[in-house]
C-alpha positions as CSV (number, residue, x, y, z in Angstrom):
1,X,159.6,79.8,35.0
2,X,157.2,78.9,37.8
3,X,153.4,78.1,36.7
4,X,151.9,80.6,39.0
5,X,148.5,82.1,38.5
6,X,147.7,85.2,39.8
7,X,144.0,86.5,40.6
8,X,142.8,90.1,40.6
9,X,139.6,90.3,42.3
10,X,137.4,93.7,42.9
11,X,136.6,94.6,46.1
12,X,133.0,92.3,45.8
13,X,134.9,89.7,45.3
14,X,137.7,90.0,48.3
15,X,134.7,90.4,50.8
16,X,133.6,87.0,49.7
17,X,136.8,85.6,49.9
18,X,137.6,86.8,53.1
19,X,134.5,86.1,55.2
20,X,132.5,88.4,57.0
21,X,134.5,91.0,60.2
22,X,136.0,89.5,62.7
23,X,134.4,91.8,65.0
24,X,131.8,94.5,65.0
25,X,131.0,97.5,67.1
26,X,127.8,97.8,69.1
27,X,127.5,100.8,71.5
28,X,125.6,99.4,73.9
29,X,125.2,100.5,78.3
30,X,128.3,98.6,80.5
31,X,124.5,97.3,82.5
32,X,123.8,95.0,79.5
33,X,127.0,93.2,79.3
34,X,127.4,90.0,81.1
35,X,130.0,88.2,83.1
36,X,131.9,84.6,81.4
37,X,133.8,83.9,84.6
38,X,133.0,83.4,88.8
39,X,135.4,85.2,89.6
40,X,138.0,88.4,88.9
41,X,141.2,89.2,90.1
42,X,141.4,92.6,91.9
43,X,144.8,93.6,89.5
44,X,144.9,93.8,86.2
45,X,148.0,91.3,84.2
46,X,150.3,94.3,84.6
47,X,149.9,94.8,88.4
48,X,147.5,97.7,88.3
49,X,144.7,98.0,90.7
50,X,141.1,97.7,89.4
51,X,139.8,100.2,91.4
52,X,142.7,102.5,90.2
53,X,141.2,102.4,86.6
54,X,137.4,103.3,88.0
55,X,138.5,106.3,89.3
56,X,140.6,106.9,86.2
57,X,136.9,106.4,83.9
58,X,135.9,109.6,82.7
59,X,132.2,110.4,81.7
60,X,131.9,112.6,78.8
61,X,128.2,114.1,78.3
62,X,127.0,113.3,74.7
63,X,126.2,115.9,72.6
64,X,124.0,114.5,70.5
65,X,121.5,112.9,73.1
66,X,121.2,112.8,76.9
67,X,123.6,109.8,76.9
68,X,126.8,109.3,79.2
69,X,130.0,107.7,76.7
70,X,132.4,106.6,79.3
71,X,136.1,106.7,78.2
72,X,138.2,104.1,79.9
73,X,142.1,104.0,80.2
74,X,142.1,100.4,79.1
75,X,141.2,98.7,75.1
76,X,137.4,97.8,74.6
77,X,136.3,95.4,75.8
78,X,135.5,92.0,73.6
79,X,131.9,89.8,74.0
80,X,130.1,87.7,72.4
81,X,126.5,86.5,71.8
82,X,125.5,83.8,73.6
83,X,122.9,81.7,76.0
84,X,124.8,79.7,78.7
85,X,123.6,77.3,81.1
86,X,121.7,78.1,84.1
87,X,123.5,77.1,87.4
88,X,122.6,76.9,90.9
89,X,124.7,78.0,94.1
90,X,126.4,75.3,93.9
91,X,127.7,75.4,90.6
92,X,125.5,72.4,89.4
93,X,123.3,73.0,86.2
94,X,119.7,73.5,86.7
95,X,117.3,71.3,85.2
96,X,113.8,71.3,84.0
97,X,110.7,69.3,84.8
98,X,112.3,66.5,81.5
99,X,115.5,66.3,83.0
100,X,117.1,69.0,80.4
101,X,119.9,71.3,81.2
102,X,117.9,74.8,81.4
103,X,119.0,77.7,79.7
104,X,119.7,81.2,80.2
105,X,118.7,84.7,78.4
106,X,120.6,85.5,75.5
107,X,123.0,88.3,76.0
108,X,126.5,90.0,75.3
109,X,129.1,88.2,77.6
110,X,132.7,89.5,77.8
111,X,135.9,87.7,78.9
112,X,137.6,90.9,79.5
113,X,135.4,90.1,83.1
114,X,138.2,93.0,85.1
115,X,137.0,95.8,82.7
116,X,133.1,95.2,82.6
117,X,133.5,95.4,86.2
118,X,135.2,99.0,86.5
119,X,133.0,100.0,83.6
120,X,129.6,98.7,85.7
121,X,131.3,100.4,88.6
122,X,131.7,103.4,86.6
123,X,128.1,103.4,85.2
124,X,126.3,103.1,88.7
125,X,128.1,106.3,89.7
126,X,126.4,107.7,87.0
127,X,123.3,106.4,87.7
128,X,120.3,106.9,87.0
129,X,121.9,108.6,83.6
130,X,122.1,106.2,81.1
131,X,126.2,105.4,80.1
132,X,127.5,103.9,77.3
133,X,130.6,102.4,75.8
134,X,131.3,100.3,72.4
135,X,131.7,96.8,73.2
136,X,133.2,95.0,70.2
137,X,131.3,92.1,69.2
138,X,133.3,88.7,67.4
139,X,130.8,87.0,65.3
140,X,133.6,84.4,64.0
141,X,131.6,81.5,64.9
142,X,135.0,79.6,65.4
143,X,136.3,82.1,67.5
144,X,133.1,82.6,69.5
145,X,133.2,78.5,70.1
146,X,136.8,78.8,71.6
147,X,135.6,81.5,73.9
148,X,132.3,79.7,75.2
149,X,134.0,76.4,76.4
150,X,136.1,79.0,79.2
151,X,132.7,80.1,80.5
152,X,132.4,79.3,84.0
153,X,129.3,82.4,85.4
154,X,127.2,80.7,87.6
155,X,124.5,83.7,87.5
156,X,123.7,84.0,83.9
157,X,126.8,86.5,84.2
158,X,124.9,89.1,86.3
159,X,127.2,89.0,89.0
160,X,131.1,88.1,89.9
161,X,133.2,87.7,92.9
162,X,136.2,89.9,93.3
163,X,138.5,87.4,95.0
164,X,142.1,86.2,95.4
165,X,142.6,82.7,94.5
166,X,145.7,80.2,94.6
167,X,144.8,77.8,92.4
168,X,144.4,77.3,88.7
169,X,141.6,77.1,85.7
170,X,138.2,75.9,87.8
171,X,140.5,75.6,91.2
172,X,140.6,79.3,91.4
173,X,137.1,79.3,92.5
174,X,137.0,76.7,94.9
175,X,140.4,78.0,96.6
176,X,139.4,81.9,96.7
177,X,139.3,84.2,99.5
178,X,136.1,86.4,98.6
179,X,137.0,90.2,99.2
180,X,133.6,91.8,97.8
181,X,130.6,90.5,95.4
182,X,129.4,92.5,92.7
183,X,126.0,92.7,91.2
184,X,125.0,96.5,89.8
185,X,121.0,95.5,90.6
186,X,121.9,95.1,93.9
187,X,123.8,98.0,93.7
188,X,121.3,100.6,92.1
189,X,118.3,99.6,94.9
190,X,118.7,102.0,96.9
191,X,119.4,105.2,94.8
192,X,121.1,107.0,97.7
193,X,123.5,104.2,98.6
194,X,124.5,103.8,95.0
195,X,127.5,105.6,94.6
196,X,129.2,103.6,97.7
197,X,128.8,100.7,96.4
198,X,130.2,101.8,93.0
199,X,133.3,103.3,95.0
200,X,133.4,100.5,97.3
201,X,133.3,98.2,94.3
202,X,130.6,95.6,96.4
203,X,126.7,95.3,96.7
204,X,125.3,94.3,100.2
205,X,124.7,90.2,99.8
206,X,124.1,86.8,101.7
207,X,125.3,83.9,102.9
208,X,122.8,80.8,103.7
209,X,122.9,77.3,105.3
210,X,122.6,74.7,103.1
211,X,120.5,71.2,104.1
212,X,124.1,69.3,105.5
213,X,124.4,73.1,107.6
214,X,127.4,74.4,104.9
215,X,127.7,78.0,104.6
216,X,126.9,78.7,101.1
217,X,128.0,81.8,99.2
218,X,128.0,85.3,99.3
219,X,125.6,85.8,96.4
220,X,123.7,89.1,95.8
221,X,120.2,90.1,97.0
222,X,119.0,90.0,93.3
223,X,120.6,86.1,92.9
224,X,118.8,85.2,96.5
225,X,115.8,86.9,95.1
226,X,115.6,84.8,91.9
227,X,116.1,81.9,94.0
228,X,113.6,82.0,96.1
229,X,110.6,83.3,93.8
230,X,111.4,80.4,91.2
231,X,111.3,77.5,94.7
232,X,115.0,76.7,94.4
233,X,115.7,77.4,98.1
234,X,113.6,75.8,101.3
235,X,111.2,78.4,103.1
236,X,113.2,77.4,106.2
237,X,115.9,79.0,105.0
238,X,118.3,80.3,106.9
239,X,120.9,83.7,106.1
240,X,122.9,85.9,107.6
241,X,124.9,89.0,105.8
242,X,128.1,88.5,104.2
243,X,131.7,90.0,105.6
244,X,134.4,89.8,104.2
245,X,136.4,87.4,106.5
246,X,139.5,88.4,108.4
247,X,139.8,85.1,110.3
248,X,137.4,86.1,113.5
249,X,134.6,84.4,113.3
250,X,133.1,86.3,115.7
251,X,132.2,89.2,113.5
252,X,129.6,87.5,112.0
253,X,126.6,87.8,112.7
254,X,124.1,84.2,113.5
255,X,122.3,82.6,110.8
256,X,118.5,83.3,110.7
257,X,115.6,82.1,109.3
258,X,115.0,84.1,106.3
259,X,111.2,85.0,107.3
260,X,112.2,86.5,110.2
261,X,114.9,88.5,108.7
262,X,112.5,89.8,106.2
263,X,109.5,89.9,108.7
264,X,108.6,94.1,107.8
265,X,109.7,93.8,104.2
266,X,107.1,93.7,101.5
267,X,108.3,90.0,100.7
268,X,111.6,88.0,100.8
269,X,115.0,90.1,99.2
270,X,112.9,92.6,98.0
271,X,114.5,95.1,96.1
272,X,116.4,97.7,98.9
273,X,116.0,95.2,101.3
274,X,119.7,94.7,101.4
275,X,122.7,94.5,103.7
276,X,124.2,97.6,104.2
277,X,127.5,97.9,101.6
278,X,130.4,98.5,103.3
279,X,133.9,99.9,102.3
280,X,136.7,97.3,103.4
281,X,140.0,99.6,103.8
282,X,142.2,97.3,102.5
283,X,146.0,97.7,103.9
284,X,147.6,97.2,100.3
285,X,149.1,94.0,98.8
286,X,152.1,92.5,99.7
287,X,154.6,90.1,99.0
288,X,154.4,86.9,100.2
289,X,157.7,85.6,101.9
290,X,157.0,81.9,100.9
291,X,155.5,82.1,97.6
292,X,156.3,85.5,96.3
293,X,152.7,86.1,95.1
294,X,150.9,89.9,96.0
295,X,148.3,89.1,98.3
296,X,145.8,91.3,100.4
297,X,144.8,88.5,103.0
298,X,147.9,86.9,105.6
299,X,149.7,87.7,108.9
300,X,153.2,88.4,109.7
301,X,155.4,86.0,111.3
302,X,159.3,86.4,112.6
303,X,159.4,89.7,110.3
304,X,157.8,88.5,107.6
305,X,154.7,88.3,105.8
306,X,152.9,85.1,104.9
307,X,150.0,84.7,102.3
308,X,146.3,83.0,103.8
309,X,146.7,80.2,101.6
310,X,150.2,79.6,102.8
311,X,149.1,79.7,106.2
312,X,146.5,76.9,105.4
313,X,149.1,74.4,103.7
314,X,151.1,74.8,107.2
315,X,148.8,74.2,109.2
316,X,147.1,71.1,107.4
317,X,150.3,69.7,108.0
């Protein structure tokens, strides 16, 4: 007969056994949640539309305080506690005066990125009520570690670009085709315009000139803002507002020195001194006839349509 020993434990002892939760639940405002990636996706894995799922976000009135608990049609989403690097527009790290890699504020981030930004979108409707949601928080320190090394937020997680990319991992970055930026301070300074940038799922931002004359961005008003009061951008600046591009170049308007463009505003991307956010009626996604990917940017062609980025492989040809 086997020699196997079997243990009865009490319930004292099972906790020990089994380590502490894998998770835990902390209701805590959509606002206070931070970003892990650069960029989002404008569909979700299945095909559905992010902006689909903010309009389907209903805000239920709490009864117990005057708090907003905002019921999504998608699972919680997941974060955890951490202090990232600081980067600049660039993507570089930022050091300090010893040459150190600089840190960040501690905070929730989330790598369900496509949810916290329909929840934020959500919220800012809402504001200036306060909403909430339950975030649920892994504190498996082995499981948080896996999660940190595929954080890639250049902003401390405060804002994201809503993009369509072609590449994969870190190239989808460097090979997207920006559509909006989001960033809910931006959003909430100007109370009235509020609620158009939460439907139009974008916050008014900038573009800027770099030394060799690169175009650099779009990053919000609040990144540019933080920039320039900590000295990380020259006062000769110069920045023009973003659009999102369509290919004409001639829709944008000329770089300008940034004192000039903020010459009757109390200082420099002040709060509400923003671009005006616009709605971009996008004309739907569609199939690609060379790659077979759902795109929103391309041009037909001999009755078919053709993605931007297969456009750009042709013609580097």
């Amino acid at each position: 007969m086997p020699n196997i020993e079997v243990i009865v434990a009490d319930s004292a002892t099972r906790h020990l056994l089994q380590g502490p939760p894998r998770v835990q639940e902390v209701p805590v405002s959509p606002l206070e949640v931070h970003f892990s990636q650069h960029v989002i996706y404008p569909l979700f894995s299945d095909g559905h539309s992010v902006d689909d799922a903010v309009r389907e976000i209903e805000a239920v009135q709490s009864e117990a305080d005057e708090d907003v608990w905002l019921e999504a049609p998608f699972p919680r989403i997941q974060a955890v506690r951490w202090c990232p690097k600081l980067r600049d527009g660039e993507g570089k790290p930022v050091l300090d005066e010893k040459g150190e890699e600089r840190r960040g504020v501690e905070g929730l981030f989330t790598m369900d990125n496509r949810r916290l930004y329909a929840l934020q979108r959500a919220a800012v409707a809402q504001y200036p009520r306060t909403c909430k949601i339950t975030v649920e928080e892994i504190t498996n320190r082995w499981e948080v570690a896996q999660h940190v090394k595929k954080f890639r937020t250049r902003t401390n997680g405060l804002s994201i670009f809503i993009a369509e990319w072609n590449g994969t991992s870190r190239n989808n970055t460097r090979n997207s085709e920006v559509l909006r930026v989001w960033d809910w301070r931006s959003a909430i300074s100007k109370a009235e315009e509020s609620g158009t940038a939460a439907e139009a799922g974008s916050c008014g931002c900038w573009e800027y000139l770099d030394p060799k004359s690169v175009c650099r961005g779009p990053f919000s008003n609040w990144q540019m803002q933080q920039w320039w009061e900590h000295q990380m951008l020259p006062p000769d600046l110069e920045i023009r507002p973003f659009l999102r591009k369509d290919g004409d170049e001639g829709h944008q308007q000329p770089f300008r020195p940034v004192k000039e463009v903020f010459a009757d505003a109390p200082k420099p991307f002040a709060p509400g001194w923003v671009p005006l956010t616009v709605a971009v009626e996008d004309s739907g996604f569609q199939t690609c006839a060379e790659c077979g990917r759902q795109r929103l940017e391309g041009w037909s062609a001999r009755g078919k349509w053709y993605c931007s980025n297969c456009w750009r492989k042709w013609q580097s040809y």
